[in-house]
C-alpha positions as a Markdown table, in Angstrom:
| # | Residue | x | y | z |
|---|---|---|---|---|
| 1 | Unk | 10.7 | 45.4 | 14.7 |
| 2 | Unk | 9.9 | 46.7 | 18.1 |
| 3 | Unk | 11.5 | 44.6 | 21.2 |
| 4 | Unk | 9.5 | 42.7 | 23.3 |
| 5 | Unk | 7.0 | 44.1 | 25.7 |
| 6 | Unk | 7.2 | 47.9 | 23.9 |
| 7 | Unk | 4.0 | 49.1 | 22.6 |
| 8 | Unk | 2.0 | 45.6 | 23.3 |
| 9 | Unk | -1.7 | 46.3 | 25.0 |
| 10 | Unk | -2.2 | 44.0 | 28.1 |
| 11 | Unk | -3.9 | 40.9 | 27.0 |
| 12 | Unk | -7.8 | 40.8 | 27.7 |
| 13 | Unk | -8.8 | 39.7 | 31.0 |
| 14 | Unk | -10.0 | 36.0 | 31.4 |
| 15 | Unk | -13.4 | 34.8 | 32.4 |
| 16 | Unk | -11.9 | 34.2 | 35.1 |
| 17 | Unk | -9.9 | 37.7 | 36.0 |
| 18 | Unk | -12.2 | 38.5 | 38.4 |
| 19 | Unk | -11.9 | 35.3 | 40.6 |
| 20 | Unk | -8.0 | 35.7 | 40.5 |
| 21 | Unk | -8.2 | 39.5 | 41.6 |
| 22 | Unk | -11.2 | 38.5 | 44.3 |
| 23 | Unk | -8.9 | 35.7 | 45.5 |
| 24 | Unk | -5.6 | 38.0 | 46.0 |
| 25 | Unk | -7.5 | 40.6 | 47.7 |
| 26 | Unk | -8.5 | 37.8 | 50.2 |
| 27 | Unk | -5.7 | 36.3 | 50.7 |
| 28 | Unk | -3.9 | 40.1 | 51.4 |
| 29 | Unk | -6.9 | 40.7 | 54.2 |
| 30 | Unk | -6.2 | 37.2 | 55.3 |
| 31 | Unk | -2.6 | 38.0 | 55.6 |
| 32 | Unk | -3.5 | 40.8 | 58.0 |
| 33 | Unk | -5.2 | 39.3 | 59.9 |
| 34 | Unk | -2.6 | 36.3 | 60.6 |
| 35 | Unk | 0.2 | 38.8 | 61.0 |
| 36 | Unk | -1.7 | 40.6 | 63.7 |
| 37 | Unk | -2.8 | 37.2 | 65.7 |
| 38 | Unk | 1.3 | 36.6 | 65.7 |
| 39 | Unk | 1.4 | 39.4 | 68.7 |
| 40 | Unk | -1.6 | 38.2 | 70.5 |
| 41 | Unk | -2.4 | 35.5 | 72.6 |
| 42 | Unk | -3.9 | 32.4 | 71.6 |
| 43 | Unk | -7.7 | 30.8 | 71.9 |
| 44 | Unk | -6.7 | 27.1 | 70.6 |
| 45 | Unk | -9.7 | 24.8 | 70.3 |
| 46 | Unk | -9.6 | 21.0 | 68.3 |
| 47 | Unk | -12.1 | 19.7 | 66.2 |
| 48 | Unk | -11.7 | 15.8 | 65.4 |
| 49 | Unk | -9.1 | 15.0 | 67.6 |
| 50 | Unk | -6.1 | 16.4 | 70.1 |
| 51 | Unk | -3.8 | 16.8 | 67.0 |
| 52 | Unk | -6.4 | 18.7 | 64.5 |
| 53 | Unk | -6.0 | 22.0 | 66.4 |
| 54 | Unk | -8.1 | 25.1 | 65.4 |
| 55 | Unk | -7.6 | 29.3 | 66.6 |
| 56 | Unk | -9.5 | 31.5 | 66.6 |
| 57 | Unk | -7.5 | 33.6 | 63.5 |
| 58 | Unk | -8.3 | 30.4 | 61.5 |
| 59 | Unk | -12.2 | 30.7 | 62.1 |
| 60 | Unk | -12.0 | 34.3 | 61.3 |
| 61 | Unk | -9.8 | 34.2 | 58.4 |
| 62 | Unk | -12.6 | 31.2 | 57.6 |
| 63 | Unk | -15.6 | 33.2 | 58.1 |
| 64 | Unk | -13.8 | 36.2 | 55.7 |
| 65 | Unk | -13.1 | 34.0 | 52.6 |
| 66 | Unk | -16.5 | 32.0 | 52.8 |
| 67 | Unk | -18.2 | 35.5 | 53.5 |
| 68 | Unk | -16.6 | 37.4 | 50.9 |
| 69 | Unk | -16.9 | 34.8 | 48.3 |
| 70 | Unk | -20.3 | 34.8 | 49.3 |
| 71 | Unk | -21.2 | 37.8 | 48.6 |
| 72 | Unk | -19.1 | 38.7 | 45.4 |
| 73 | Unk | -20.4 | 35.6 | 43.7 |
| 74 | Unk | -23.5 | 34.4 | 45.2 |
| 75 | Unk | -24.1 | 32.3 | 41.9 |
| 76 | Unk | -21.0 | 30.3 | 42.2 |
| 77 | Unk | -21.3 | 26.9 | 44.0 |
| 78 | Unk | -18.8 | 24.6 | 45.5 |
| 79 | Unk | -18.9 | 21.3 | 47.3 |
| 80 | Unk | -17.0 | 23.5 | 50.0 |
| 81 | Unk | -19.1 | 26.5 | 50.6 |
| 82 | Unk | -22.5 | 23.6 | 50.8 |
| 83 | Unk | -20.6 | 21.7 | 53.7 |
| 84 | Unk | -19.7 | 25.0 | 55.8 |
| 85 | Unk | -23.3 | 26.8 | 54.9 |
């Protein structure tokens, strides 16, 4: 008997493998982009009211992910990306 985890193949990737990787690859590039805006001064904006504040890293780490998703997956719909199209 062999221990666990010796000699075992990685289980087959998901329907939905593809998503998960496409969605931690985004969220790494959004990371960047965050940690950058940390050392740089601030464009602060609202949208519904004085407390619902908006930067300008969140539109463009916004703009990436809808973008991105976009374009890997243009079949896939959500109630998100028809809102923000």
């Amino acid at each position: 008997m062999k221990p666990s985890g010796e000699d075992q193949a990685a289980p087959a990737a998901g329907p939905w493998e593809e998503c998960f990787q496409a969605a931690v690859q985004l969220a790494l590039r959004a990371g960047q982009i965050i940690r950058k805006a940390l050392t740089e001064e601030k464009r602060v904006s609202t949208k519904t009211s004085a407390a619902d504040l908006v930067t300008e890293t969140d539109h463009l780490v916004e703009d990436l992910i809808i973008s991105e998703l976009r374009e890997r997956f243009p079949s896939h719909r959500s109630p998100f990306f028809l809102v923000h199209m």
